[in-house]
N, C-alpha and C positions, 0 to 999 in steps of 0.2 A: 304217249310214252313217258315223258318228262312228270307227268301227273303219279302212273305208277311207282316210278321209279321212286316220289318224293311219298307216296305213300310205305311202302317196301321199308324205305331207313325213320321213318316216324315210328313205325309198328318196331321196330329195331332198337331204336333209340329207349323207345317206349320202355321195352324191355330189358335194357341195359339199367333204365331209372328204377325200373321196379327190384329188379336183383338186388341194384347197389344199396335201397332206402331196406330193402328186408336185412340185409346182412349186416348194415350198421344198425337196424334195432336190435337184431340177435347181439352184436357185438355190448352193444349198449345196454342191453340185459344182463349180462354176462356180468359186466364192469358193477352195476349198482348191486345185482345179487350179492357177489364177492365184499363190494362196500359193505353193507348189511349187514352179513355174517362176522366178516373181519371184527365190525365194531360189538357185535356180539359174545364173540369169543375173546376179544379184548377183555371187555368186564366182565367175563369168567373168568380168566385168569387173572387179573388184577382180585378178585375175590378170594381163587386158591393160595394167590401171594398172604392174602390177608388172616389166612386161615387160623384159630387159635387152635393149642394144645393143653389136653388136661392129663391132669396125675391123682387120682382117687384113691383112698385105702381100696386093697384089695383087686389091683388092677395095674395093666401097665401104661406107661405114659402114650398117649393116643392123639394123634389129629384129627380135629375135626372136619373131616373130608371122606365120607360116603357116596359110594352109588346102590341106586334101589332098581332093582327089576319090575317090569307089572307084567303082566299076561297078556297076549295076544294069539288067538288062536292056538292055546295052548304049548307057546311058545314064549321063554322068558325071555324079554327084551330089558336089556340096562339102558331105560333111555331117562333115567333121574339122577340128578347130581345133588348133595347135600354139601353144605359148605356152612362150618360155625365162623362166621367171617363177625359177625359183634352188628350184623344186619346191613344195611344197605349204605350206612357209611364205612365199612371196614371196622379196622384200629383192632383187634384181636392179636395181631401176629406182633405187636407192641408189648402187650403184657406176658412175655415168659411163659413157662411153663404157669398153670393155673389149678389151683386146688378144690374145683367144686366141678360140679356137673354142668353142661350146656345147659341154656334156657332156647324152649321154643323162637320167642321173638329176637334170637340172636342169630338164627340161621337164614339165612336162601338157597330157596331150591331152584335148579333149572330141568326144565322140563319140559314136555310137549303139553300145550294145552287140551285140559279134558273134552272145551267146549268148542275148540277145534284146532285138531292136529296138524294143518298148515303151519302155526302158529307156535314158535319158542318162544318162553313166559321165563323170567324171574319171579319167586314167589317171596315174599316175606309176611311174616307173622309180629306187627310190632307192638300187637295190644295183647299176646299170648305169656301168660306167667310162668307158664307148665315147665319141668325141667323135662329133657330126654339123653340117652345114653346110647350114643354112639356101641357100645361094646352087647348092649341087650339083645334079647331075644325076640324082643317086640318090636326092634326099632324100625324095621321095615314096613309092618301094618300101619305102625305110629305114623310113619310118612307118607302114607297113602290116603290113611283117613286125614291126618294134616292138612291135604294138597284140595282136599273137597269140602274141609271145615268153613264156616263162616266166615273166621279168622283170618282166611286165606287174602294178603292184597297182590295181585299180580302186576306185573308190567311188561309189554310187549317187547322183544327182541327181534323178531326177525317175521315175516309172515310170509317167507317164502320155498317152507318145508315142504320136500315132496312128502306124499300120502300113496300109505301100498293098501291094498286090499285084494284077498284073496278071489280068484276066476272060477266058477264052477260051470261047466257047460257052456263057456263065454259069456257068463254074468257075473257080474261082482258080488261076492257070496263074505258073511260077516262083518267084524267090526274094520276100522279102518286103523292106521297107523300111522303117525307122524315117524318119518326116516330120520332120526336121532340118538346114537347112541356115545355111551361114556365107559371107560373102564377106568380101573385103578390099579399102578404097580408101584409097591414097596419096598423100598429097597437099605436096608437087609429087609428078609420076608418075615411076618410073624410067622412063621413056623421054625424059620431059621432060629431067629432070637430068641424062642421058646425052649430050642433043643440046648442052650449053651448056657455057660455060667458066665458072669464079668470078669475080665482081668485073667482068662482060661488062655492057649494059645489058640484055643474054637473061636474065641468070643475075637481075638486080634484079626483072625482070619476071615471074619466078615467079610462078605462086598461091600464094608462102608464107605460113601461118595467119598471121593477126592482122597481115600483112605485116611480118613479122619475118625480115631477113635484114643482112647486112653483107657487103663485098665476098669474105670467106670462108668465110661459115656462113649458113646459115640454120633456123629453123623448121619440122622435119619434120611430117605427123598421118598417124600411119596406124589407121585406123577399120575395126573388126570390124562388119559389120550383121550379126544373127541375128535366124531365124526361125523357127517353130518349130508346129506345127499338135499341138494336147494335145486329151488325153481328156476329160470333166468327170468320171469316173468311174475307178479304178484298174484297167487293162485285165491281165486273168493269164493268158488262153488266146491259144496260138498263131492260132486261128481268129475273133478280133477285129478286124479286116480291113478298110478301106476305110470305115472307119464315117463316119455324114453327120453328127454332133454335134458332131466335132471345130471347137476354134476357133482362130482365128490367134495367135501370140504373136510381140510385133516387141521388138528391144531393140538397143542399140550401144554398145561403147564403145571407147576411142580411146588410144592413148598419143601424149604428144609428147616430139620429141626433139630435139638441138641438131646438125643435118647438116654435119659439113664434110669436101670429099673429104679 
């Protein structure tokens, strides 16, 4: 009887031990993902703080701070962030408004990596001479082909991105996707600033932050919001896929700038 009995609270205990070592690794997963990310999205926004602004004949004054869409099952995904931050040490948001066009080797991009979407990359270009324009029509191919060039040095951020892929029949059916996306809000809007003259009571009437403006400038913000769905676990196989543990990760951050056409 006494033999049972001590077997019955072993098998018991047993399983108390198991629960508790599962739910402190899940815990513990949780904790170093969130670490990861955090420091991730740290040096993104320590970059958008960095962000330079240009003023070119024939243009209005502009930050350099982009997001690019790519395709995914025919579906536009913004999971590219471009930031003219003067490369991977900063120091752009030091020099004022600037009177020439961005160069390649000034920017990094954040991204999903191409060679695998688990994976958030910083990209820098520092041996690239090329200039590019923010405002063009090309600038989004330009960063596409950019991100696959030679040129291209990346550095690991996070490698703990969940990955979607679409189910056909209960099979995973095309390309895959790193869960990454960015947008951008500007605040006044270029459309707004478009439609008004300076020194107008339109142009006073702006949403300029903090209502900061004068009859020829005002108070630009333009704010990155990121999102970002993570592993609690380090995911290494291409077939890790739609997983349901995945959890959300929100963050922003914002440069201001002093706008005058």
């Amino acid at each position: 009887m006494s033999m049972a009995i001590s077997s019955i609270l072993i098998v018991a205990l047993a399983g108390i031990v198991t629960a508790t070592q599962s739910a402190w690794q899940h815990t513990r997963g949780i904790e170093d993902s969130q670490a990861q990310i955090n420091a991730a999205f740290d040096r993104i926004k320590l970059m958008i703080s960095q962000a330079g602004v240009y003023h070119v004949s024939g243009q209005s004054p502009r930050a350099g701070i982009a997001v690019v869409s790519n395709s995914w099952n025919s579906i536009d995904i913004p999971n590219t962030l471009v930031v003219w931050s003067g490369g991977r040490n900063g120091g752009l948001s030091e020099q004022g408004t600037i009177t020439r066009l961005p160069e390649l080797s000034e920017i990094l991009i954040y991204t999903v990596d191409p060679a695998d979407p688990h994976n958030l990359i910083e990209i820098a270009f520092p041996n690239a001479g090329t200039t590019i324009d923010f405002n063009s029509s090309s600038f989004n191919n330009t960063i596409r082909s950019a991100i696959q060039s030679s040129q291209a040095e990346s550095a690991l951020l996070s490698n703990r991105i969940k990955c979607s892929q679409y189910v056909l029949g209960g099979n995973p059916w095309g390309p895959i996707a790193g869960n990454v996306f960015f947008s951008l809000v500007k605040t006044p809007s270029d459309s707004s600033l478009s439609s008004v003259s300076p020194g107008t009571a339109d142009w006073m009437n702006l949403s300029w932050p903090q209502g900061t403006a004068s009859a020829s400038s005002g108070l630009r913000q333009v704010t990155v919001n990121c999102e970002v769905q993570f592993e609690t676990a380090e995911q290494t196989e291409w077939n890790e896929i739609n997983s349901t543990s995945a959890l959300p990760f929100f963050a922003s951050g914002s440069r201001y700038y002093a706008y005058t056409p």
